[in-house]
N, C-alpha and C positions, 0 to 999 in steps of 0.2 A: 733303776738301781740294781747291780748285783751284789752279791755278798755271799760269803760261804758256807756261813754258819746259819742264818736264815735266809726267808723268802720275800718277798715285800711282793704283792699285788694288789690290784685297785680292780673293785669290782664298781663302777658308777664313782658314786663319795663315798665311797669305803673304805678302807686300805685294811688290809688284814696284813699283818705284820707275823710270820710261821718260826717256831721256833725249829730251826730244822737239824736238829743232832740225833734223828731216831736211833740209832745204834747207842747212846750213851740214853738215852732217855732224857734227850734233851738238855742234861746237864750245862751249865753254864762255864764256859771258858773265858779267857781275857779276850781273843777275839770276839767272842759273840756278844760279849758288855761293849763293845766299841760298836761293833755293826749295830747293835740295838738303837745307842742314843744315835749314832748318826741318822736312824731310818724315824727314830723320833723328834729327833729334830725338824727331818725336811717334811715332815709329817706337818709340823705344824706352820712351816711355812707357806705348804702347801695350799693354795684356795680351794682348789678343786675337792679336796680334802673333806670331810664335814665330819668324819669318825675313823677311829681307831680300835681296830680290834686285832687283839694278843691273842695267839692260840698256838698249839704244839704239835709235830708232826709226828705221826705214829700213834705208840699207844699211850703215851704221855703229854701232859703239859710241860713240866719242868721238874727234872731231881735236884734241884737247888746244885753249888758247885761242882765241878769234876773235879773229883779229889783224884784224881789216876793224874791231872792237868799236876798238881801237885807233889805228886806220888816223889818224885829227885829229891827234894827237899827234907820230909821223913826220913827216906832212907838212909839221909846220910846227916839227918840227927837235930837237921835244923826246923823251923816253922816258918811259914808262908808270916808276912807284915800287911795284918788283917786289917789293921786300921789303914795305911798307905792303900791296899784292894776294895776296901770298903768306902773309901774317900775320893776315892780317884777312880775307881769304875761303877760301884753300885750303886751310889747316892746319888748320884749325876743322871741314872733311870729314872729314881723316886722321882727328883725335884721336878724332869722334864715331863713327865704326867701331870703331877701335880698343880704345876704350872701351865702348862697347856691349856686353850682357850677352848679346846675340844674333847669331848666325850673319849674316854678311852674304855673300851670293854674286855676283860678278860672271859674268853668261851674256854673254860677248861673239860680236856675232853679225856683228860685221865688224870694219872698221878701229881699233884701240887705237893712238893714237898722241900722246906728247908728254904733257900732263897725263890725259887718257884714258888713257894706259897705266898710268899713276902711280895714279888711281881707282882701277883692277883692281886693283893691283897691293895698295892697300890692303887688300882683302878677303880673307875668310877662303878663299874657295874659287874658282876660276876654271873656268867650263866655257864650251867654245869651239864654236863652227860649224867646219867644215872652210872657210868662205870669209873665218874672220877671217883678221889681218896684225897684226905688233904690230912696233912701231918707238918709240924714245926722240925722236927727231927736233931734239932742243934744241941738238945742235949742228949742223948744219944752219943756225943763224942765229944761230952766236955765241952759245949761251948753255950756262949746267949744268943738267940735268935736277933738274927741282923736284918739289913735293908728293910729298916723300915717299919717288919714283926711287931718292934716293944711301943711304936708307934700309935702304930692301925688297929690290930688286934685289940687293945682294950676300948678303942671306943666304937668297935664293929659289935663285939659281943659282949663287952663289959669286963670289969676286972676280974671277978671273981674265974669265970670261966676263963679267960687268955690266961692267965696265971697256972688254970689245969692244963690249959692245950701246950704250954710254953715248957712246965716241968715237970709232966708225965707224959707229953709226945703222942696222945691215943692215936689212932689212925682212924680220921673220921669218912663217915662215906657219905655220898654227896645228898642223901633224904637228912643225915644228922646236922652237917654242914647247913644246911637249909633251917633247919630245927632251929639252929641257934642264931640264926641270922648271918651266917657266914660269906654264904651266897643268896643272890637274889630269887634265884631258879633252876629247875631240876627238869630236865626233860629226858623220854628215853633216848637211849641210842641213835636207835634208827632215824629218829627224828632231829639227831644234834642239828646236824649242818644247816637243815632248813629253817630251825629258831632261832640260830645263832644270825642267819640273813636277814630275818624277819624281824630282829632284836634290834641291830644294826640300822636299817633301814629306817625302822619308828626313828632312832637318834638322830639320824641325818635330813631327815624328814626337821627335827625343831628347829627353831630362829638361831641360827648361830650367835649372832651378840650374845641374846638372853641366855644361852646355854654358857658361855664363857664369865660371863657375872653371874650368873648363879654358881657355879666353883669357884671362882674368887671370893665372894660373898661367905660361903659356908665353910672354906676353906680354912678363913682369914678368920671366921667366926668361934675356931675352936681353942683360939688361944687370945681373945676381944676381949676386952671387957663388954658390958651389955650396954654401954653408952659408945665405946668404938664403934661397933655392929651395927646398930642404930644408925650412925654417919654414914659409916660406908655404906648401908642399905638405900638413906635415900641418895645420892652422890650415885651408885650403881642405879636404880631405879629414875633416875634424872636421865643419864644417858639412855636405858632403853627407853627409857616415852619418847625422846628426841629422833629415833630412827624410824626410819624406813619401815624397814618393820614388823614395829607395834602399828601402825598406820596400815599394814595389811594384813595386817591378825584383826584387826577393829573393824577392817571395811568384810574381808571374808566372813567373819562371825555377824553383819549385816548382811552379807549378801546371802549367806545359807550354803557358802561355798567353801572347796577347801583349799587355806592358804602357800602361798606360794613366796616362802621366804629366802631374799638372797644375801643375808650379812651384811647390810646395810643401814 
């Protein structure tokens, strides 16, 4: 796949997905929301496929939109149609993560802010450089945090806290991020690249089924009743006893070996 605005490479079953605008800080464009679900799309189509990892080129992750993308419209008195931009190119990332039968990892290796935070924020896993920062920044210029922020954020770290980060905007650094449960993990610099492989790996490494009902399952579960959750848990847990497999997770954890799962 080429694309402009990012990078798309496959290291084994890994696909690292780069946000590549280093001169803007990665800032997000109209093109780059289209190359993104396209390359998250064929992502999941992909078998070869087994994880997804987000990350940003340079010294940033993502500065949420390019408002310079914008800049014509101000100047001449009018505002961008946030709901049409938000409907039609941001929400169509969230859903295709979310939806996704596969692990997606956010490795933020600097600045998360504003829809960039929102991205991470979507993902199943977050591992951070000790020189990220993560900030909501949408009010800062008058607005409510979008793609997903009013979402994720309160049930990653609870209300009370998303409510400070939403309308006081601190600029958090990536041991505080950690602190509150923001991210999963903090590593130094030096060492990003090589935990963010090794991060990756463990995930491609699980039983693909099991790992795609397990997101659906927890997914579905936070808007269930506790008798929904219940169905669909044994209905999910039906199909994975049924595969392939769990039949080699059973016989490897007899055999004293280690298994060798192919999504079946």
């Amino acid at each position: 796949m080429s694309f402009e605005t990012i990078r798309v490479e496959d290291r084994g079953s890994v696909r690292y997905v780069v946000l590549n605008r280093p001169e803007s800080f990665n800032a997000f464009t109209t093109e780059m929301r289209y190359e993104l679900l396209e390359a998250f799309r064929a992502s999941e189509l992909d078998e070869g496929v087994r994880v997804v990892v987000i990350t940003g080129a340079g010294k940033a992750f993502a500065s949420g939109e390019d408002l310079k993308e914008l800049g014509g419209l101000y100047k001449a008195g009018k505002r961008p149609d946030f709901k049409k931009m938000l409907e039609e190119e941001y929400h169509p990332l969230l859903l295709a993560i979310r939806r996704s039968r596969k692990p997606f990892i956010a490795a933020v290796n600097g600045a998360a802010a504003g829809a960039g935070l929102s991205l991470a924020l979507a993902c199943d896993y977050r591992i951070a450089s000790e020189n990220a920062t993560f900030t909501t920044a949408f009010i800062r210029v008058g607005l409510i945090p979008d793609t997903g922020a009013n979402y994720f954020l309160p049930r990653i770290v609870g209300l009370a806290k998303a409510l400070e980060l939403c309308l006081l905007s601190p600029r958090l650094t990536a041991q505080e991020a950690l602190n509150i449960g923001l991210v999963n993990k903090v590593v130094p610099a030096g060492d990003f690249e090589k935990a963010v492989e090794e991060t990756a790996l463990m995930f491609a490494e699980l039983p693909p089924l099991a790992v795609g009902y397990i997101k659906e399952a927890i997914n579905a579960g936070l808007s269930q009743t506790l008798e929904d959750a219940l169905r669909l848990e044994a209905e999910l847990q039906d199909r994975a006893g049924r595969s392939e497999d769990h039949l080699e997770g059973v016989r490897a954890f007899i055999e004293k070996r280690k298994p060798s799962f192919k999504g079946r």
